[in-house]
C-alpha positions as CSV (number, residue, x, y, z in Angstrom):
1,X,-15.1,-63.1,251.7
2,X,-13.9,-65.9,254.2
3,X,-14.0,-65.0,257.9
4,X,-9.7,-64.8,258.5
5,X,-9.8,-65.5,261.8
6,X,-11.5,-68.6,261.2
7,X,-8.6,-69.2,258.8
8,X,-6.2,-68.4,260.9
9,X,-7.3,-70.7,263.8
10,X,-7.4,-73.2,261.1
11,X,-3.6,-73.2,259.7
12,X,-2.4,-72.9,263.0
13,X,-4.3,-76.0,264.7
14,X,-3.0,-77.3,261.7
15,X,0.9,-76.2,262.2
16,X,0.5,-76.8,265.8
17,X,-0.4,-81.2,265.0
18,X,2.9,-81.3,262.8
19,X,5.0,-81.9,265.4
20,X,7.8,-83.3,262.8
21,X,10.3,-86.2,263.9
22,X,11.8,-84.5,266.9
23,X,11.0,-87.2,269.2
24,X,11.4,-89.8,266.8
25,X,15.6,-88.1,266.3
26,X,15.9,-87.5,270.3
27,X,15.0,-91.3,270.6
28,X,17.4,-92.4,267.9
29,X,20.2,-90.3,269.2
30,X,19.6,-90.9,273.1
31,X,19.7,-94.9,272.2
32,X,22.6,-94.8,269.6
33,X,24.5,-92.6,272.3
34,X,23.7,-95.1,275.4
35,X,24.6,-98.0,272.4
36,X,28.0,-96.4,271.4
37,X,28.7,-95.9,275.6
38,X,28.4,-99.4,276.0
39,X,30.2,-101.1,273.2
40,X,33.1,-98.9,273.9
41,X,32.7,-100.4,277.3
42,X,32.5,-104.2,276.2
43,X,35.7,-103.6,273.9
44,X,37.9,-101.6,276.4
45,X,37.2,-104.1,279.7
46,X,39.9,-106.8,278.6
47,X,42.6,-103.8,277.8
48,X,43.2,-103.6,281.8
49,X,43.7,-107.8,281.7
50,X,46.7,-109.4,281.1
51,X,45.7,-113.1,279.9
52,X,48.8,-114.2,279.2
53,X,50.4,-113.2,282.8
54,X,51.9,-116.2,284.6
55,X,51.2,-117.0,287.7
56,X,54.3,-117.3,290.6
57,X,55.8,-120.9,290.8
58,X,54.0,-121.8,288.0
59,X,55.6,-123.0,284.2
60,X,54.8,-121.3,281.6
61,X,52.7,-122.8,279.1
62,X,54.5,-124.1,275.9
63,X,52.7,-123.3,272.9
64,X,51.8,-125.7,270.0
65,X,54.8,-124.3,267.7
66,X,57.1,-123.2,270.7
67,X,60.3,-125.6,270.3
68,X,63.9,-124.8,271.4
69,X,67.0,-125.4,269.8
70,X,67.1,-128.5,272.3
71,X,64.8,-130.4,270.7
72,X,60.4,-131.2,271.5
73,X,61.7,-133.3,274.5
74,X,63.3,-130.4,276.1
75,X,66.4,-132.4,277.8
76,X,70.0,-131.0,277.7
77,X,71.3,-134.4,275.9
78,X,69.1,-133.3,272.4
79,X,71.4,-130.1,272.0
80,X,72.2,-129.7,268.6
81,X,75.1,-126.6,268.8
């Protein structure tokens, strides 16, 4: 009959080297975490800015398809009502 103490000592050296993936998951998370923190951090800095803000004294920029009822040239003489 086999010594069970021997045994023992054997399936518990043996338990105690599987560790499993715990520090493999605690990585994973504590990167995906510090990942996610800065993303959100990337996508939420230009809510706070106001690009299209004009600045005092300044004309405002006419856009591409931006045309009054007076006409592309913008004089008072082009009115059409």
């Amino acid at each position: 009959m086999p010594d069970i103490a021997e045994a023992t000592a054997a399936l518990t050296g043996i338990a105690a080297a599987q560790q499993g993936p715990g520090d493999t998951l605690r990585i994973v998370l504590l990167v995906s975490m510090v990942g996610g923190a800065l993303l959100a951090w990337f996508l939420l800095r230009g809510c706070g800015r106001d690009d299209t803000a004009e600045q005092p004294g300044e004309r405002p920029a006419e856009q591409p398809g931006d045309t009054s009822a007076r006409g592309a040239s913008g004089d008072a003489e082009d009115a059409n009502a």
